[in-house]
N, C-alpha and C positions, 0 to 999 in steps of 0.2 A: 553470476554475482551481480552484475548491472541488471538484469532483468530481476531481481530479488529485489533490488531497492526500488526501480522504473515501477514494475506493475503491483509490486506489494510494501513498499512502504516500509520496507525493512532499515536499518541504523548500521553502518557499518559493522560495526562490534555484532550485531546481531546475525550478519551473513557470515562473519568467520566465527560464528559458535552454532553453527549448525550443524546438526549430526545427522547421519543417512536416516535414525528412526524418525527423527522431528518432520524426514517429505512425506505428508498423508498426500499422493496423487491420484489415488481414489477418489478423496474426497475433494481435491483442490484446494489444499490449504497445506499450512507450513504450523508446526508448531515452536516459539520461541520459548525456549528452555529459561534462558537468560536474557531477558531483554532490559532494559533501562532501569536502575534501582534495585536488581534481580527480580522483577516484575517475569511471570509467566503470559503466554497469549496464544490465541489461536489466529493465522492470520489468513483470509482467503486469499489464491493466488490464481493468477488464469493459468491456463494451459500451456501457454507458450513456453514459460519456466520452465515446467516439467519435462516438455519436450528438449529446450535448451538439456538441463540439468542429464534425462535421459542419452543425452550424445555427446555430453562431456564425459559423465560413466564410464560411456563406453568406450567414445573416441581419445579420451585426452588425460584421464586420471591414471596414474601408474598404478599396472596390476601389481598385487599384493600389501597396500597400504594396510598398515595396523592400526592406524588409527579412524574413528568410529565420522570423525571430520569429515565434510563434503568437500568441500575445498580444501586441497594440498598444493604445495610447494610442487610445481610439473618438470622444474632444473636446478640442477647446482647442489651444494652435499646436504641441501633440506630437504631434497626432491621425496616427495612420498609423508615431507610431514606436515601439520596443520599450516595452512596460509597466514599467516603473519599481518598487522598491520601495514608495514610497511611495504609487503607482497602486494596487495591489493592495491594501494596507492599508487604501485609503479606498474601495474596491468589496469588500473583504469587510467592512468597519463596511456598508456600506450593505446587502449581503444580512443581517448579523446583525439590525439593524434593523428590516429588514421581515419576520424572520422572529421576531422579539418577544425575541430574547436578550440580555441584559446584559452578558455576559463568552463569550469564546471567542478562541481565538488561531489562526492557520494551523499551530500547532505540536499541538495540541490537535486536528486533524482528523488529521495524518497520526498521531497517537497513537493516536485511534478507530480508523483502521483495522489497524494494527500488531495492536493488539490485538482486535478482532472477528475477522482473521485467526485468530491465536492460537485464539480463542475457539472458532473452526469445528474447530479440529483440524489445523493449517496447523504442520509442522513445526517446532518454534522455528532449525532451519538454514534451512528455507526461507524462514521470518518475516526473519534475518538478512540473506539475501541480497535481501529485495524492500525491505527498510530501506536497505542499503547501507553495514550496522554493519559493521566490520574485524572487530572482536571478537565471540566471541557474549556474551561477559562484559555488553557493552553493551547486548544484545536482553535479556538476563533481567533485566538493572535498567529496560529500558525497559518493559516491558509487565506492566501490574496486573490478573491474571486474578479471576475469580469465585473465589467457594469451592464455586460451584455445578458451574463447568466443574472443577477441581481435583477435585473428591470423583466426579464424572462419570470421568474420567481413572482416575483410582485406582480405580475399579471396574471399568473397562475392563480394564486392566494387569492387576489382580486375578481377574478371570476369565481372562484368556491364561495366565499364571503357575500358575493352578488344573487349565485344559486339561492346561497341560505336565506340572504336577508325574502326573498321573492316570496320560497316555500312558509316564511314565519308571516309575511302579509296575508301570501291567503289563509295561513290557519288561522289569523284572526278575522280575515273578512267572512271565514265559516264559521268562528265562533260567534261573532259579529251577528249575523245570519240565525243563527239558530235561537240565539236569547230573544230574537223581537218574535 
């Protein structure tokens, strides 16, 4: 479930409405059935989830669940049924716990990823559409980049832009050239 929000950008609501058909792990992506506004999406997801998800499957989901949910309730008399919000909330306090953290939200992971996207160089349309933002207005207030990647970026641009202006001098010092 934390790898669902960490490397794909998922919404809480959107991890506990996941169903076994929605893992394409063929293709590495996750499809959201219901996401935000009842908004449908395809979302790419690395590998690692799968494999997570492939050893929960196996290892940790009670056999014979009836219901079509990836994540269930694993104790207590809901054991076997859909995970609940309130399920999640107290199994991600307990990962943040043991992993020594004070503050963190499931809102605050699918941010992390949004933006290390971002960060790689991940188109901010492509960032919108693995978000599931309408808007891109949304995507650019949602993701707080580096000044590191920013100034990275701009010298990028800044050498493409220097390429071009070069290649448009000499096509006019060859047009230049040709008219006398």
């Amino acid at each position: 479930m934390i790898l669902a929000m960490l490397l794909g950008g998922l919404r809480r609501c959107e991890v506990l409405g996941l169903r076994l058909k929605d893992l394409w792990a063929g293709e590495h992506r996750v499809f959201v059935a219901d996401g935000k506004g009842g908004h449908q999406r395809i979302v790419s997801m690395s590998n690692k989830f799968f494999v997570a998800v492939g050893d929960y499957l196996t290892l940790e989901r009670p056999v014979g669940c009836e219901t079509e949910r990836v994540f269930v309730a694993l104790k207590g008399p809901t054991r076997g049924r859909p995970l609940t919000a309130a399920g999640l909330d107290q199994i991600f306090a307990g990962a943040k716990q043991r992993a020594g953290l004070d503050h963190g939200s499931c809102h605050q992971l699918r941010h992390t990823c949004l933006t290390r996207l971002r960060e790689a160089g991940m188109a901010l349309e492509a960032v919108q559409a693995q978000a599931g933002h309408r808007s891109i207005e949304s995507t650019r207030i949602y993701l707080h980049l580096t000044n590191d990647w920013l100034a990275d970026e701009y010298k990028r641009a800044s050498a493409l832009i220097d390429i071009d202006n070069a290649t448009i001098a000499g096509q006019f010092a060859d047009q230049d050239t040709a008219v006398r």
